[in-house]
N, C-alpha and C positions, 0 to 999 in steps of 0.2 A: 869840566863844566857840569852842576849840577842840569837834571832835568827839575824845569821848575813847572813846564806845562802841565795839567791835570791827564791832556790824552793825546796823543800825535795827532795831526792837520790833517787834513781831507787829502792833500798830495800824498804823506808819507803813507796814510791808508791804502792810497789808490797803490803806491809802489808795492806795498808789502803783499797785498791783492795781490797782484802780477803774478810776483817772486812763488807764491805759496801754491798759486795754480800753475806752474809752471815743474815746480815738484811735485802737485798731484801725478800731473800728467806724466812725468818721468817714473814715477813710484808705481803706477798703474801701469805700466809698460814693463816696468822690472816684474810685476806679481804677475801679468799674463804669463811671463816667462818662467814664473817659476811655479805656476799651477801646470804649463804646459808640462815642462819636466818631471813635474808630478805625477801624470796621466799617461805619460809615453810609455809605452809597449815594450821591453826590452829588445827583442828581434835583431841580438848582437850575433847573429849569426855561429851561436854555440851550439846549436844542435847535433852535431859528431864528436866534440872534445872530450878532454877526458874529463869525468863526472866531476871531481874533487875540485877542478877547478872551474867547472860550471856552478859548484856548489859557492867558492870563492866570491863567483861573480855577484850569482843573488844575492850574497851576504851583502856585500859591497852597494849593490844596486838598495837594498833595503834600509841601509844606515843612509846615501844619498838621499834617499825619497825621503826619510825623515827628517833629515837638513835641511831638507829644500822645502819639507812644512811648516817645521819651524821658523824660517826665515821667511815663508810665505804672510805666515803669524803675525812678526812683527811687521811685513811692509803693510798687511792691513790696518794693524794699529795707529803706525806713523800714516796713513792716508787717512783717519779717522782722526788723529788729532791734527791732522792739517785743513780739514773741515770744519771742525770746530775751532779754529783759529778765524778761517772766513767770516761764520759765524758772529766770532767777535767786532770783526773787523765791520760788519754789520753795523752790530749792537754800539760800535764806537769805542767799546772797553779792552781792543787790540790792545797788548804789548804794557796795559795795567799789573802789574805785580799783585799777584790774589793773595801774599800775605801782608805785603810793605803798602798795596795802596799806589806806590812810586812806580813811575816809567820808568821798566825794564830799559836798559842802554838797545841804539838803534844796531849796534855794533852785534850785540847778541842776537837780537833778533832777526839779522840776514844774514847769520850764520844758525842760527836754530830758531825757525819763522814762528813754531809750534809751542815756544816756551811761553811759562804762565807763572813762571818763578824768577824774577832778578838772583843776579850771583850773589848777593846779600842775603837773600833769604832763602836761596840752594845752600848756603854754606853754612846758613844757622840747623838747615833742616838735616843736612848729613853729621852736625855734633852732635845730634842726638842719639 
């Protein structure tokens, strides 16, 4: 079934609302946990080991903290473009395709609330 509406109903707005603030709140709960990891102290109780593998650890400990920035990275991104999806949903231009003009399928959008691309115009955009 084509979408032939110009912009989804005041209901499916209100659903997508929900859904969207709902993985704010979850993605914001993932990054406290993953700035807390960030900030944690090691206090693994190496202080008498043998050095080489105390030296192990911090290595080990140091490639984690930069994992866990980088994924901190992205969950602020994904909270920011989940913001700006509200935003939209505001402005009433939710779930509008920014290059087709056409409503994004509703099917895409509760599984990735934050797209601003139809699979039509994802698909033109990676031939390039």
């Amino acid at each position: 079934m084509k979408n032939v509406s110009r912009r989804y109903s005041d209901s499916d707005l209100l659903e997508f609302k929900k859904l969207i603030k709902e993985k704010i709140n979850s993605a914001g709960e993932d990054l406290k946990r993953l700035r807390d990891s960030i900030t944690q102290n090691a206090g693994n109780g190496t202080n008498d080991t043998y050095s080489a593998f105390k030296a192990f650890e911090e290595g080990s400990e140091t490639l984690s903290k930069e994992s866990n920035s980088l994924l901190a990275q992205r969950q602020e991104k994904f909270i920011l473009d989940l913001k700006n999806a509200l935003i939209r949903i505001e402005n009433k231009t939710y779930g509008i395709c920014r290059v087709t003009g056409k409503l994004i399928k509703k099917e895409r959008l509760l599984l990735v609330p934050h797209a601003t691309l139809s699979i039509e115009a994802k698909q033109m955009q990676n031939r390039k």
